[in-house]
N, C-alpha and C positions, 0 to 999 in steps of 0.2 A: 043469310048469304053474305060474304064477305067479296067485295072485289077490291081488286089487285092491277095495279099499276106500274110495270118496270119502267125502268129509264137508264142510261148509262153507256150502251153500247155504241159501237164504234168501229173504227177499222184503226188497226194500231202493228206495229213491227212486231214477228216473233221478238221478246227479249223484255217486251214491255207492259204495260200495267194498265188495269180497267178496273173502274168500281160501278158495278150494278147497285141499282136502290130498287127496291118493290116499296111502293106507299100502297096503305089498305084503308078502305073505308066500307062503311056500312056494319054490321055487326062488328062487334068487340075484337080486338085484335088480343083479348089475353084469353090463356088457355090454348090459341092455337100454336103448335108445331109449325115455324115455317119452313120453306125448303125451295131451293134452284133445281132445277132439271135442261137436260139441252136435247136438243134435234137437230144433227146436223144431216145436210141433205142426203136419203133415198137411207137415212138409217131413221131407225126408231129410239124415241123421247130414254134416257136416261137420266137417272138421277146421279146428282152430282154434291149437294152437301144438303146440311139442315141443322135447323138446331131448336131444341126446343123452348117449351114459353121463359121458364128463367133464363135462359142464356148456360143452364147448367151445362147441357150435353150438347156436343156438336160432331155429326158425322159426315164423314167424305168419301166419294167416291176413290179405289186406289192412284189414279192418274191424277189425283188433283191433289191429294196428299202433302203437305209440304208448301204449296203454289199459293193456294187460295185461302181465305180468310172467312167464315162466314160470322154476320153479329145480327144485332138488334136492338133496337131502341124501341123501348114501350111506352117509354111518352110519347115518341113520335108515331106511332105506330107505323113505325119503317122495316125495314130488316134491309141488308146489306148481304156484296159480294165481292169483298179485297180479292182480284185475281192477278197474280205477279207472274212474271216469268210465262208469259206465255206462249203456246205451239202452235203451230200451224194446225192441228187437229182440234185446238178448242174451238176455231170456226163453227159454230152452231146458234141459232134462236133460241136465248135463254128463256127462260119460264122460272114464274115464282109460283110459290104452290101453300097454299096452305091446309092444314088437315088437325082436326080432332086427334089427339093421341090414344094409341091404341096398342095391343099387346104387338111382341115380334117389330120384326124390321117393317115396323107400316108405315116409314117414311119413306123407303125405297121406292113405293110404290105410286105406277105411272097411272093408274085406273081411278085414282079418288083423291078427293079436296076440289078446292077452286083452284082456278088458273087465272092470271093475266094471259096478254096479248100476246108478251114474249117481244126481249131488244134481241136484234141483232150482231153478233162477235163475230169481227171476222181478224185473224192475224193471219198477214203476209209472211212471206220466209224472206 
């Protein structure tokens, strides 16, 4: 089992800038697929980016396309979330996630992997 540590969150002006950090510990951080997901209140957990163990692939959600940044560092066994420009709708409880890679869109998915605690984003208008 791998646990997951976010940090980063904040309350910040729509327009401006957040960097999420997930640190992981306990089993091995390579091999895993990381990934964000949010919950913003009385909606259910979506995903929002990911990338996998090289850094090769990185997928985003459409609304964050453009905005957000996702990376990783495997020495540190960190992964990151550059989010620019942001809306009054990213308001949500991030989550890091991480998951075994698998056939299909199995990053998308809110039912499997570990979770952190999940920070808090909230932008003002």
């Amino acid at each position: 089992q791998v646990q997951l540590v976010e940090s980063g969150g904040g309350l910040v002006q729509a327009g401006g800038s957040l960097r999420l950090s997930c640190a992981t510990s306990g089993r091995t951080f390579s091999g895993y697929t990381m990934g964000w997901f949010r919950q913003a209140p009385g909606k259910e957990r979506e995903f929002v980016a990911a990338i996998t163990w090289s850094g090769g692939r990185t997928y985003y959600t459409d609304s964050v396309n453009g905005r957000f940044t996702i990376s990783r560092d495997n020495a540190k066994n960190t992964v990151y979330l550059q989010m620019n420009s942001l809306k009054p709708e990213d308001t949500a409880v991030y989550y890091c996630n991480a998951k075994v890679p698998a056939l299909g869109e199995y990053y998308r998915r809110t039912d499997s992997g570990s979770w952190g605690q999940g920070t808090q984003v909230t932008v003002s208008s």
